[in-house]
KOLTIKE-701145 format. One record per atom (N, C-alpha, C): residue number from 1; residue in three letters; atom name; x, y, z. Coordinates in pm, 1 decimal, always signed. Layout:
BEGIN
seq, type, atom, X, Y, Z
NUM, Ala, CA, X, Y, Z
...
This chain:
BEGIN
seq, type, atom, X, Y, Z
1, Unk, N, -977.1, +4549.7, -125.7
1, Unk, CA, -846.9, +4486.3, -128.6
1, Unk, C, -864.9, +4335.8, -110.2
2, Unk, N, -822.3, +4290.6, -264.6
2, Unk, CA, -882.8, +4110.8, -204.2
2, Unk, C, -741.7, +4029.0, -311.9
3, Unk, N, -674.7, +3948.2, -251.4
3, Unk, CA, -606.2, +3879.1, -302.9
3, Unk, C, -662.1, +3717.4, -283.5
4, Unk, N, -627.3, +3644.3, -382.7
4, Unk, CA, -713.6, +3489.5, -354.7
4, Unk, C, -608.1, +3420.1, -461.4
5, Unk, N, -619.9, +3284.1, -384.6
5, Unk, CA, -591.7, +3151.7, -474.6
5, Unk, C, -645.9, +3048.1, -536.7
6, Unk, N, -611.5, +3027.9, -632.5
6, Unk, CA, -744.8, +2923.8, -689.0
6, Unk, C, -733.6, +2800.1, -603.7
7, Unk, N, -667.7, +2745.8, -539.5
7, Unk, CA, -652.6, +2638.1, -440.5
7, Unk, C, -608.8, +2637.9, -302.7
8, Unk, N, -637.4, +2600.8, -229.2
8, Unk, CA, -585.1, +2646.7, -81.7
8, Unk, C, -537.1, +2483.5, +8.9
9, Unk, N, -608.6, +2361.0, -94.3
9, Unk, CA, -599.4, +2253.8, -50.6
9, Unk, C, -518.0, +2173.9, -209.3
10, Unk, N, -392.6, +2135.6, -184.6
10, Unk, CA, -371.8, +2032.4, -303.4
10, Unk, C, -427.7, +1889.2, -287.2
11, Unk, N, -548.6, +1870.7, -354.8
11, Unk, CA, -592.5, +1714.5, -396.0
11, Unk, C, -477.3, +1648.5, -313.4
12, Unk, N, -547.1, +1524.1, -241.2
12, Unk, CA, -485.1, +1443.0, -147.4
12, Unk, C, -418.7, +1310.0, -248.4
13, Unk, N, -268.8, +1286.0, -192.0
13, Unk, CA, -220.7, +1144.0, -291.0
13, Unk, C, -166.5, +1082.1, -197.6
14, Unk, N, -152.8, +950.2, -254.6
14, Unk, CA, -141.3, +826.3, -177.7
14, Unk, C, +3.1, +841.5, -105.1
15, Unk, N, +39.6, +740.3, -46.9
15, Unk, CA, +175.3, +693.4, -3.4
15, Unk, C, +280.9, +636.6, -97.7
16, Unk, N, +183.4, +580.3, -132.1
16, Unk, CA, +268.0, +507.8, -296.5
16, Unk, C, +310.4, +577.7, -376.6
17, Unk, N, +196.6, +695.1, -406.6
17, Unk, CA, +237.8, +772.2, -525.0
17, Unk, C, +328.3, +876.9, -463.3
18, Unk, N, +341.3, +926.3, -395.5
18, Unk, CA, +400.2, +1049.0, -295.6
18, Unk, C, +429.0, +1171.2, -373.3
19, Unk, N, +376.0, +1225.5, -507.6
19, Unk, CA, +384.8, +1321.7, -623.8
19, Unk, C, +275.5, +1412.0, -608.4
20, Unk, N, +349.8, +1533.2, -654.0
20, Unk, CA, +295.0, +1653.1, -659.3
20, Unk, C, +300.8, +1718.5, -767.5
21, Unk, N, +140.8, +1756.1, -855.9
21, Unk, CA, +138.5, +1838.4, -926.0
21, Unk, C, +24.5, +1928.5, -964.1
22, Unk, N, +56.8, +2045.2, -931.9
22, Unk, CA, -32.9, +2145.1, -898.9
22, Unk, C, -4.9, +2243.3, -959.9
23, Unk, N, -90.0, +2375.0, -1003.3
23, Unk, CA, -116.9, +2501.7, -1026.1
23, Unk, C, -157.0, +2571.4, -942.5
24, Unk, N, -105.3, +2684.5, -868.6
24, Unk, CA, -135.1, +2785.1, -809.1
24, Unk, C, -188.9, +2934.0, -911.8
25, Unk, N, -288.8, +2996.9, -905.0
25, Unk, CA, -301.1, +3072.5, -983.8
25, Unk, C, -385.2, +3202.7, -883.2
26, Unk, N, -308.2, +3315.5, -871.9
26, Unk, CA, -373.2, +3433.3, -797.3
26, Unk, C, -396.9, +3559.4, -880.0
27, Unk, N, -513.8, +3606.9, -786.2
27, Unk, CA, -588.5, +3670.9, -858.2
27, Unk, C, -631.1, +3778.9, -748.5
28, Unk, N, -657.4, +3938.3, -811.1
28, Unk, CA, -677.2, +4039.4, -720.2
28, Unk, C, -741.1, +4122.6, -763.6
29, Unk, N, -810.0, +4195.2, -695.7
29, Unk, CA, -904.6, +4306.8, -702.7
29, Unk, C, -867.9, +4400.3, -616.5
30, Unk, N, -867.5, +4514.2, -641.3
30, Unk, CA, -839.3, +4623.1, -704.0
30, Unk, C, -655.8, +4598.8, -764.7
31, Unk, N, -618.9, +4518.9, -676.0
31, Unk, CA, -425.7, +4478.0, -670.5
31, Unk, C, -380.7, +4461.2, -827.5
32, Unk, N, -291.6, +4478.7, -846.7
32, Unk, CA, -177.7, +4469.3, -943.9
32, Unk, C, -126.9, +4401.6, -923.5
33, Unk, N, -111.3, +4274.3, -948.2
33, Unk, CA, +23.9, +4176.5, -879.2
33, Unk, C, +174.4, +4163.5, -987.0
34, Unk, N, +213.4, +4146.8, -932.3
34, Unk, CA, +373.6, +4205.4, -1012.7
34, Unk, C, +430.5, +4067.5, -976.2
35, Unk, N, +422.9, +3953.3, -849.3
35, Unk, CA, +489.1, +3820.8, -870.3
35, Unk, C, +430.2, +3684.8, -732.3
36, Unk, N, +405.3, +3611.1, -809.8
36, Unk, CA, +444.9, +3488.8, -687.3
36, Unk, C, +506.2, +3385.9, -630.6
37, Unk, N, +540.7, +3382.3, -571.3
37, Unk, CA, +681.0, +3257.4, -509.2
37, Unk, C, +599.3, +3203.8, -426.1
38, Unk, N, +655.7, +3040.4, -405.9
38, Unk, CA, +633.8, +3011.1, -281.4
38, Unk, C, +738.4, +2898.1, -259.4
39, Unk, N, +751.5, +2837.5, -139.0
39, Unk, CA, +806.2, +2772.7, -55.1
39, Unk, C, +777.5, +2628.7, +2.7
40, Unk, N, +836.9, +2534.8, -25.1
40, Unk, CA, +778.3, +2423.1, +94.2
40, Unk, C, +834.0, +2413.0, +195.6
41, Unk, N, +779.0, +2433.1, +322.2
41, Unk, CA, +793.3, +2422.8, +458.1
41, Unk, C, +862.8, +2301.1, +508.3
42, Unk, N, +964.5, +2233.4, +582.7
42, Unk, CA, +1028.1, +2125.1, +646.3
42, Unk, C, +1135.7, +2094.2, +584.2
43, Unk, N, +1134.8, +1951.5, +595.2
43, Unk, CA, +1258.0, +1877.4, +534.2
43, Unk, C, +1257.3, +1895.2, +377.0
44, Unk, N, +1394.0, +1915.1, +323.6
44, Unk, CA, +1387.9, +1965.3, +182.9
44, Unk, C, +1325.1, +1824.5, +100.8
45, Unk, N, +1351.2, +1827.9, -30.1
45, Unk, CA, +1244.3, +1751.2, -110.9
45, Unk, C, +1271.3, +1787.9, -244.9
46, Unk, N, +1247.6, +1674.8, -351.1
46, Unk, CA, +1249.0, +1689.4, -452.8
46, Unk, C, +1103.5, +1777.3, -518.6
47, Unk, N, +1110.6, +1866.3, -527.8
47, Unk, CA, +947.6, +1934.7, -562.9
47, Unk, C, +1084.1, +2081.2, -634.9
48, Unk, N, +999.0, +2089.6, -704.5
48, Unk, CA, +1020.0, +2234.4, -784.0
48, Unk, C, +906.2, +2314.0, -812.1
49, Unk, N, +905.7, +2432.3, -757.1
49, Unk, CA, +822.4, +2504.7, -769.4
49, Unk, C, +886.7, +2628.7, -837.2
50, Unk, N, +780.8, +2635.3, -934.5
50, Unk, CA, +817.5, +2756.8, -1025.2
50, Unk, C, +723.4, +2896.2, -1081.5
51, Unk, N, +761.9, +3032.2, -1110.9
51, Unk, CA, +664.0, +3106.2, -1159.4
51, Unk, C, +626.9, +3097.2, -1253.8
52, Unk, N, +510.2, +3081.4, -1346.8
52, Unk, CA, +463.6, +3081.3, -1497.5
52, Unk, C, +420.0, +3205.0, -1517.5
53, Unk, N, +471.6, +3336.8, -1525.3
53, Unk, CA, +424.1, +3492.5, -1518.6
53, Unk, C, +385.8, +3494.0, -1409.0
54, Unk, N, +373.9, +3610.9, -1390.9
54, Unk, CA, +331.4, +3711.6, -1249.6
54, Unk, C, +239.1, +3643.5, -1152.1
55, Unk, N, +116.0, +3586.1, -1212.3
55, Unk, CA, +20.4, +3525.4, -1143.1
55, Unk, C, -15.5, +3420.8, -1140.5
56, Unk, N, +103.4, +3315.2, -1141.0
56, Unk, CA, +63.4, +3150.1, -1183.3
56, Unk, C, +223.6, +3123.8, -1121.1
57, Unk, N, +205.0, +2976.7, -986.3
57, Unk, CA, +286.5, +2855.0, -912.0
57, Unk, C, +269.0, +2756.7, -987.4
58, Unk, N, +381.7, +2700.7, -1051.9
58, Unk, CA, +348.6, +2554.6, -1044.9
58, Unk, C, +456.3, +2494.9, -947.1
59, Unk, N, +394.8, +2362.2, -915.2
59, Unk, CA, +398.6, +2268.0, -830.4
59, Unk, C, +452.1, +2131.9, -840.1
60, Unk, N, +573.5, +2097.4, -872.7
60, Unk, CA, +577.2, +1936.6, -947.1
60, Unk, C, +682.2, +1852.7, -865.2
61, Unk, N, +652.4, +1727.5, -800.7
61, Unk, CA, +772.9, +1676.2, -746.4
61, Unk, C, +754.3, +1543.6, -733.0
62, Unk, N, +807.7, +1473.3, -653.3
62, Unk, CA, +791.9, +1391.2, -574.8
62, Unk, C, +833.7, +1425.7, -408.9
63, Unk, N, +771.9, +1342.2, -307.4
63, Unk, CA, +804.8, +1340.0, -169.7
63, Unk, C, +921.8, +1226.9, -148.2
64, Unk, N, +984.7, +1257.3, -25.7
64, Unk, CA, +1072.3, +1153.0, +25.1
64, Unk, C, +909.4, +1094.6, +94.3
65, Unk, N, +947.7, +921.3, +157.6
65, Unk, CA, +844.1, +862.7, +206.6
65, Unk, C, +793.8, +941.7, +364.1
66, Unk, N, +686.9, +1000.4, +347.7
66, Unk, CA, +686.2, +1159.1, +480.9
66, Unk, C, +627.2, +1009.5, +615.1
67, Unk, N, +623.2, +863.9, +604.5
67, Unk, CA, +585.8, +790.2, +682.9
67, Unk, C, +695.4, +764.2, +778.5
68, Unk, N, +718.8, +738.8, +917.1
68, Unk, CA, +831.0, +674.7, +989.5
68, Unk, C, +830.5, +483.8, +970.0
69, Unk, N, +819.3, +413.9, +924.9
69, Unk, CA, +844.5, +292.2, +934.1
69, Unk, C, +939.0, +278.4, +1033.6
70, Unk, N, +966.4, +140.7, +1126.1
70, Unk, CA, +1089.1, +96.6, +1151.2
70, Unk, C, +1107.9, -59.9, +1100.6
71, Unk, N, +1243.2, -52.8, +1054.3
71, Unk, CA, +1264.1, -232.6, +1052.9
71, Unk, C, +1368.4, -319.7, +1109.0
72, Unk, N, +1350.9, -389.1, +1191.1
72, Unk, CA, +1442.9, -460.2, +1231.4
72, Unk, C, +1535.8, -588.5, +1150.7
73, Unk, N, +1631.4, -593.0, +1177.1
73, Unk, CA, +1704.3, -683.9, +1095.2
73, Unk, C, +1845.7, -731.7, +1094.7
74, Unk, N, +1879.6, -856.5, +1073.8
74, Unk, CA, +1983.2, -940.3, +1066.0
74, Unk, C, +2003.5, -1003.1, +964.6
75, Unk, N, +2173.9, -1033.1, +933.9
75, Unk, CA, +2218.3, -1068.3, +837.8
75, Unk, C, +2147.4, -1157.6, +764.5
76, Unk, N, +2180.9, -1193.9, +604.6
76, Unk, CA, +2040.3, -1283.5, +560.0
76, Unk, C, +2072.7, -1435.1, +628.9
77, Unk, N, +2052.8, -1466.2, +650.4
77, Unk, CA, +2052.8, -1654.9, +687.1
77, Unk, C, +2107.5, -1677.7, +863.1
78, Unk, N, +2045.2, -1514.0, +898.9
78, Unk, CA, +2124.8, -1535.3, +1105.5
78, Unk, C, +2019.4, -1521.9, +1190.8
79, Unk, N, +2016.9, -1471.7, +1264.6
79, Unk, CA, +1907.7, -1441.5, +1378.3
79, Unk, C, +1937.8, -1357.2, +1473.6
80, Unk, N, +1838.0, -1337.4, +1534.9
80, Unk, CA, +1877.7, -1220.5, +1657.5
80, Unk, C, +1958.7, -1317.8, +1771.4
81, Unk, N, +1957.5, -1464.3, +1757.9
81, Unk, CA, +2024.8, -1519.8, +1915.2
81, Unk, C, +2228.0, -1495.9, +1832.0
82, Unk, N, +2220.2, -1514.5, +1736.6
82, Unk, CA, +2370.2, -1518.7, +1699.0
82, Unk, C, +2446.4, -1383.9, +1702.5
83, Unk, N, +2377.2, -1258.2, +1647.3
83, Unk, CA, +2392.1, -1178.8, +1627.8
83, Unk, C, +2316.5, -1048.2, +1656.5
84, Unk, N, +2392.3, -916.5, +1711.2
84, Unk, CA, +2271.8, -797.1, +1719.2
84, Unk, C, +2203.3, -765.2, +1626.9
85, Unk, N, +2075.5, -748.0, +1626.1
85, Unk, CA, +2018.9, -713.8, +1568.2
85, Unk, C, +2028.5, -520.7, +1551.2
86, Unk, N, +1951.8, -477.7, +1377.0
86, Unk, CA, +2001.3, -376.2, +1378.1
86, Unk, C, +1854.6, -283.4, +1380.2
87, Unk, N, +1808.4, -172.0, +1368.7
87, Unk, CA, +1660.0, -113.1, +1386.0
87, Unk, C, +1702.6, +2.2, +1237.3
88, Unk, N, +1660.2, +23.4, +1183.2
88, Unk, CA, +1687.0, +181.1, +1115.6
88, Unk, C, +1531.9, +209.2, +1079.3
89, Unk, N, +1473.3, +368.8, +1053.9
89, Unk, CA, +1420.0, +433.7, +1007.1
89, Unk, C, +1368.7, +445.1, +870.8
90, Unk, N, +1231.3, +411.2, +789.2
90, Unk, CA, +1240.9, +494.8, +659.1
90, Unk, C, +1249.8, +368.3, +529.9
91, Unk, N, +1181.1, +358.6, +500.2
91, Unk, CA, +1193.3, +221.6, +401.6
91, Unk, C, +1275.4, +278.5, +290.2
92, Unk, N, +1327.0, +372.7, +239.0
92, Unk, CA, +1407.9, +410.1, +191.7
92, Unk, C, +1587.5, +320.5, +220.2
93, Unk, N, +1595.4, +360.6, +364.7
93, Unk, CA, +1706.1, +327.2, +429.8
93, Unk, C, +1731.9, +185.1, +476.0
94, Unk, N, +1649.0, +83.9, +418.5
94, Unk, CA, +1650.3, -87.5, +449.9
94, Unk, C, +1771.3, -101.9, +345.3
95, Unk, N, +1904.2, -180.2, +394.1
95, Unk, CA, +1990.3, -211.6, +334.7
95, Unk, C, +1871.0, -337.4, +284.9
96, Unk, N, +1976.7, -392.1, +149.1
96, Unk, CA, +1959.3, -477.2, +57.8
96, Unk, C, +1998.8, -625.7, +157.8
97, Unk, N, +1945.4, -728.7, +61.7
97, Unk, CA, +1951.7, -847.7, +139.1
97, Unk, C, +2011.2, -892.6, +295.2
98, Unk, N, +1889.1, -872.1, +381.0
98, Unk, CA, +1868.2, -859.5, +524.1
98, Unk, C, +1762.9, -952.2, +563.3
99, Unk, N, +1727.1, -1029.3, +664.2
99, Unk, CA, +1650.8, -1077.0, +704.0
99, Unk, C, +1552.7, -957.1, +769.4
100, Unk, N, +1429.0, -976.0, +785.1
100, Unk, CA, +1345.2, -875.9, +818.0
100, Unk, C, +1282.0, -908.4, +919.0
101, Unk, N, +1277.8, -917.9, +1062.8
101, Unk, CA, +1178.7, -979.2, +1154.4
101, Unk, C, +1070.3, -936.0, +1194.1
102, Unk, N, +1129.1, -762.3, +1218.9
102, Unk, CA, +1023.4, -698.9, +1298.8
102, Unk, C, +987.0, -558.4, +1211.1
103, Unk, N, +898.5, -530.0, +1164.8
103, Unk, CA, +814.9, -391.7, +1094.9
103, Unk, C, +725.9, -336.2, +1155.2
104, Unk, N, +773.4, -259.4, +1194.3
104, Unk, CA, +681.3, -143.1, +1291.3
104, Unk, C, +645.2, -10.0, +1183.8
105, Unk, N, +509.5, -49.0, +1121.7
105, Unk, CA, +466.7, +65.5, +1030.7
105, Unk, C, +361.1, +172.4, +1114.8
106, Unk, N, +420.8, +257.9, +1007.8
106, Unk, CA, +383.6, +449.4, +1081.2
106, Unk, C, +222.6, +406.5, +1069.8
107, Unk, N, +123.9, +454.4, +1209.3
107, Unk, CA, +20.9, +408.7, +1169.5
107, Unk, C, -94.2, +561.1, +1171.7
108, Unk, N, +19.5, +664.5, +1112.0
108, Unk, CA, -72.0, +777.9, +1084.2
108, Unk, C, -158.2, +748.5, +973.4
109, Unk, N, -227.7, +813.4, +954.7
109, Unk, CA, -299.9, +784.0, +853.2
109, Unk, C, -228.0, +914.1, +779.7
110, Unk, N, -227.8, +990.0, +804.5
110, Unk, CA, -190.8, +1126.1, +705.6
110, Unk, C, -63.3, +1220.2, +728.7
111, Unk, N, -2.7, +1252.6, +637.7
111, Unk, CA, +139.4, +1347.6, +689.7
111, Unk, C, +104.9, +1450.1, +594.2
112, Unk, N, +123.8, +1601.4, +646.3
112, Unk, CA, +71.0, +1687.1, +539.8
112, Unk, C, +202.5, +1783.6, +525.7
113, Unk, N, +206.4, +1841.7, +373.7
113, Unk, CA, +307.6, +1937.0, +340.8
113, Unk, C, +243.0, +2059.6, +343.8
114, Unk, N, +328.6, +2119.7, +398.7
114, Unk, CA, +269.3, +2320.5, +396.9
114, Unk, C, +348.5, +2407.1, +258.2
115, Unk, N, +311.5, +2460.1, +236.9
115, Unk, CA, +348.7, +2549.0, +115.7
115, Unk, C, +324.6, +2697.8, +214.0
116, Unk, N, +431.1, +2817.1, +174.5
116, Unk, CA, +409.3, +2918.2, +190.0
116, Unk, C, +407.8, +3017.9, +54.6
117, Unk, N, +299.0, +3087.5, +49.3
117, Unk, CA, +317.1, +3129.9, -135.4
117, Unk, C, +278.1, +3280.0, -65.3
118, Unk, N, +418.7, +3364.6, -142.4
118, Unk, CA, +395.5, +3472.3, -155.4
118, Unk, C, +336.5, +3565.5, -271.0
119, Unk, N, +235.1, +3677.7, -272.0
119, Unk, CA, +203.4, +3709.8, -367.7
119, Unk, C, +244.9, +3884.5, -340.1
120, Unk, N, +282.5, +3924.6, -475.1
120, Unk, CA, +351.2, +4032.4, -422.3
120, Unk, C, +237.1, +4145.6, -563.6
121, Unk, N, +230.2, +4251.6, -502.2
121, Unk, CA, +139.5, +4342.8, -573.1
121, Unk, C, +151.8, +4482.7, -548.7
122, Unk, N, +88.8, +4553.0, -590.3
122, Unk, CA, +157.8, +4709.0, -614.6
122, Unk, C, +108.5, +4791.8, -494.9
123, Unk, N, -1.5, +4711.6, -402.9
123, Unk, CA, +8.9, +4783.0, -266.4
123, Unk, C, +41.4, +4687.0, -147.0
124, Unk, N, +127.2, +4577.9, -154.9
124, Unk, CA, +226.2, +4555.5, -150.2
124, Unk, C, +225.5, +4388.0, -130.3
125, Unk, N, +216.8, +4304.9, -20.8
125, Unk, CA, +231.1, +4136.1, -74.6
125, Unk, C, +160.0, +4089.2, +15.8
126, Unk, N, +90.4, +3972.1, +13.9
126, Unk, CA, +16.5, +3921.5, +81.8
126, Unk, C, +105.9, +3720.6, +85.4
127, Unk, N, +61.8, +3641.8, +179.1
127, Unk, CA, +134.8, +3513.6, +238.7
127, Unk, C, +5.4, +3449.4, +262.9
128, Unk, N, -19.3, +3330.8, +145.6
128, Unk, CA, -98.0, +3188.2, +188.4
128, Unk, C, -14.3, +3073.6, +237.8
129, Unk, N, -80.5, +3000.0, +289.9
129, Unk, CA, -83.9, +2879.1, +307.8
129, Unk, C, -130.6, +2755.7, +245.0
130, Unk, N, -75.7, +2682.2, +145.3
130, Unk, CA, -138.2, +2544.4, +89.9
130, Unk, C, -74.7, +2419.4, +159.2
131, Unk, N, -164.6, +2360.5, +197.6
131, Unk, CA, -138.3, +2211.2, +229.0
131, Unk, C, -178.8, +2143.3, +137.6
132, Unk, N, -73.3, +2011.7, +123.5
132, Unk, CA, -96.6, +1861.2, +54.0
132, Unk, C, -83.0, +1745.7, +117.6
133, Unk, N, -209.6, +1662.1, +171.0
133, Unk, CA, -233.0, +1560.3, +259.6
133, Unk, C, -156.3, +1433.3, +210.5
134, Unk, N, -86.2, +1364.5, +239.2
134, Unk, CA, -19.4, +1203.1, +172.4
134, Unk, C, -93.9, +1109.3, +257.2
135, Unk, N, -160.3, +1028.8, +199.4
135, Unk, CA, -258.7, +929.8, +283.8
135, Unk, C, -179.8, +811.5, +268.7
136, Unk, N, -234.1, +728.9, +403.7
136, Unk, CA, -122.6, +639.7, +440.6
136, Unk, C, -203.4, +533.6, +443.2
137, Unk, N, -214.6, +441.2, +299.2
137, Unk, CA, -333.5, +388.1, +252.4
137, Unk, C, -276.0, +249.0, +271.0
138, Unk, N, -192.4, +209.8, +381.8
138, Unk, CA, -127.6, +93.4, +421.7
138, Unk, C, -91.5, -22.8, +293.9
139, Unk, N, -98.8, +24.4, +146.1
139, Unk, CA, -54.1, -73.4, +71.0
139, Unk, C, +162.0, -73.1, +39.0
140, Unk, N, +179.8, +77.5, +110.4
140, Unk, CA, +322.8, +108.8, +56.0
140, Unk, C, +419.3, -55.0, +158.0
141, Unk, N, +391.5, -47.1, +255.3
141, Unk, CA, +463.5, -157.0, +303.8
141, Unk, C, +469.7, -283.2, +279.7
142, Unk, N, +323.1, -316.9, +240.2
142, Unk, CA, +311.3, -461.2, +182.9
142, Unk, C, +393.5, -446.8, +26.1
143, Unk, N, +351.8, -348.2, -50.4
143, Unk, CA, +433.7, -347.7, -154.7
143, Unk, C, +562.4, -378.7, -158.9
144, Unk, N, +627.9, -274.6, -32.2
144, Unk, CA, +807.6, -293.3, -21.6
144, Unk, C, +801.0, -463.9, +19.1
145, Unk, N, +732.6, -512.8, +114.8
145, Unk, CA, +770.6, -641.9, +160.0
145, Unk, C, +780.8, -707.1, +45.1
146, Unk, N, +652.9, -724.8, -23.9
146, Unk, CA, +645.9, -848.1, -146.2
146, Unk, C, +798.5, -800.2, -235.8
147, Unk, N, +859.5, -653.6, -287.2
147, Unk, CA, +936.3, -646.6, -366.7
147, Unk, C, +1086.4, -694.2, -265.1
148, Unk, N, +1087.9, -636.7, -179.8
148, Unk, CA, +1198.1, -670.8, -73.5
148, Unk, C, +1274.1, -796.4, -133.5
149, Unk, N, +1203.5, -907.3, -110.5
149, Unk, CA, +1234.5, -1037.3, -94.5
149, Unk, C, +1206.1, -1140.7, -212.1
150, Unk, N, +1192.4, -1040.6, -369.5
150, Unk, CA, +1211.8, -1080.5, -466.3
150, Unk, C, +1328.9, -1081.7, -559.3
């Protein structure tokens, strides 16, 4: 009784790129497999995962940015003595023309996604685990800065 995946690790991608695209493909001995699904684990996400017949995941998305940044900031042309300053989360979430003082970048190096993939077969289903590592290759912030303030 042996069920297997052709991958158990999805190839590691940057911060920048934050995309996913993969093939899952299972395979069994003595088993019959009749289907596989799987799941991404956490905060939802643009990724679609789909069956290609009975024994084939694909994998295709993009990530939200899985880094915590923080940035601090005041109106464009004020300061923190005139006015409160504001903090938010997520370089996603930096309102548009803001002064920027303080950037406190996530200094993980890695945030990983779990996949749960079910494989289902005629004596009856078996549950992997795939992870996909996002490396935190410190160019995503300098990028946002230089575009920020263009």
């Amino acid at each position: 009784m042996a069920v297997s995946l052709s991958l158990t690790i999805i190839p590691k991608t940057t911060r920048t790129n934050k995309s996913v695209s993969s093939t899952v493909v299972a395979t069994a001995t003595p088993e019959i497999i009749s289907s596989i699904s799987g799941i991404l684990l956490g905060q939802s996400e643009q990724v679609t995962i789909q069956s290609i017949g009975v024994n084939t995941l694909s994998i295709i998305g993009t990530y939200k940015d899985p880094f915590n940044d923080t940035f601090t900031y005041v109106s464009k042309g004020s300061s923190d003595k005139i006015e409160s300053p504001s903090t938010i989360s997520g370089v996603a979430n930096v309102p548009p023309k803001k002064d920027l003082f303080k950037v406190a970048q996530d200094t993980n190096a890695i945030q990983t996604k779990t996949y749960l993939i079910t494989v289902k077969h005629d004596l009856g289903q078996d549950t992997f685990q795939i992870t996909h590592d996002i490396e935190n290759e410190w160019e995503g912030i300098r990028s946002f800065m230089t575009d920020y303030y263009k």
